[in-house]
C-alpha positions in Angstrom: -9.4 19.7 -2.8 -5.6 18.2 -3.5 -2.7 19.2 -4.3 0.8 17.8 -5.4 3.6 19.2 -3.2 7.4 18.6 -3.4 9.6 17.3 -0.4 12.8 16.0 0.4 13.5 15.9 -3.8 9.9 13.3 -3.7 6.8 14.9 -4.7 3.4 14.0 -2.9 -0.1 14.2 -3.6 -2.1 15.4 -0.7 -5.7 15.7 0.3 -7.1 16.9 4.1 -6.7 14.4 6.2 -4.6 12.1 4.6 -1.4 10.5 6.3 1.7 10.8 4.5 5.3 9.2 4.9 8.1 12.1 3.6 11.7 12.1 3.9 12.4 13.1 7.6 12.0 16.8 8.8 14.0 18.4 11.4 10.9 19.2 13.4 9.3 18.2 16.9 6.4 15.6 16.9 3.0 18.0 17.2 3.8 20.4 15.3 2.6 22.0 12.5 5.0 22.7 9.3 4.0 24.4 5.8 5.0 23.5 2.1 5.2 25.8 0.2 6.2 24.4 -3.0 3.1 23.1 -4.4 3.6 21.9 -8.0 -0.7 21.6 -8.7 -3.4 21.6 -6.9 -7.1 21.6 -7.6 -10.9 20.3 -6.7 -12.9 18.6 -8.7 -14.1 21.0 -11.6 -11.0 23.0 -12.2 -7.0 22.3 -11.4 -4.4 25.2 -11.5 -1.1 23.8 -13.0 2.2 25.7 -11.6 4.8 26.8 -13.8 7.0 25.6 -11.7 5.1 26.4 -8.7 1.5 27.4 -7.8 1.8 31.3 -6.9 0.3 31.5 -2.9 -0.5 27.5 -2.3 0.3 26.2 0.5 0.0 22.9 2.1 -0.4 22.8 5.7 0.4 19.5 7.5 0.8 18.0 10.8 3.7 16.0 12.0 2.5 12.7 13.9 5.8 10.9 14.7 9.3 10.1 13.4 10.6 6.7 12.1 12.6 4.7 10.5 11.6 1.9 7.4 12.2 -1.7 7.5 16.2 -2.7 7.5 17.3 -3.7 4.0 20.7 -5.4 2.8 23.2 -4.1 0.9 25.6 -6.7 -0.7 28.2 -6.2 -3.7 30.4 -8.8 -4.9 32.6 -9.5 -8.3 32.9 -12.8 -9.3 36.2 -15.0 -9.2 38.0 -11.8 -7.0 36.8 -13.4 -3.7 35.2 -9.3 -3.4 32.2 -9.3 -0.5 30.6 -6.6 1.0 27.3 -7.0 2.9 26.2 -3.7 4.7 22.4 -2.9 6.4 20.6 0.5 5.9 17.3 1.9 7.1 15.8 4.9 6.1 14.8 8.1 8.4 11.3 9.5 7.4 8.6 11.9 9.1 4.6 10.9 9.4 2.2 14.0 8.8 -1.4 14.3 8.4 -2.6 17.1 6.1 -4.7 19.9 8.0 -5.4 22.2 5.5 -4.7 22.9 1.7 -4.6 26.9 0.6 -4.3 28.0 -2.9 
């Protein structure tokens, strides 16, 4: 069983089990949140595509821990103007682990 869910304007394809990195959720370490906007899902033999959505799927996920991604840099300039800007920036973002998948 999978499906393809939609988060945080990213979508996601999940399977039970699997750990996922998602844009971070306002929710504490442990527990247990629900997507409900589920774009396909599907086994092996047969896939049910939504139009948008998958009417009653759900995907039922665990969250693990909350982090933050490795710094990048940031730096503009414009040539001959003597224009620099250097700035850092590191992403927020939520670890889950999928329990269950419901269509």
């Amino acid at each position: 069983m999978f499906a393809v869910f939609r988060t945080g304007g990213k979508q996601f394809r999940a399977e039970p089990g699997r750990t996922l990195l998602i844009p971070s959720l306002d929710v504490e370490t442990g527990e247990l949140v629900t997507f409900d906007d589920v774009l396909l899902a599907g086994t092996e033999e047969e896939v049910a595509v939504g139009e948008p959505t998958v009417e009653g799927a759900k995907v039922t996920a665990e969250v693990l821990a909350h982090d933050r991604t490795k710094k990048i840099t940031v730096f503009k300039r414009k040539r001959r103007k003597g224009y620099r800007r250097k700035q850092g920036h590191r992403q927020d973002f939520t670890v889950v682990r999928v329990a269950d998948i419901t269509v």
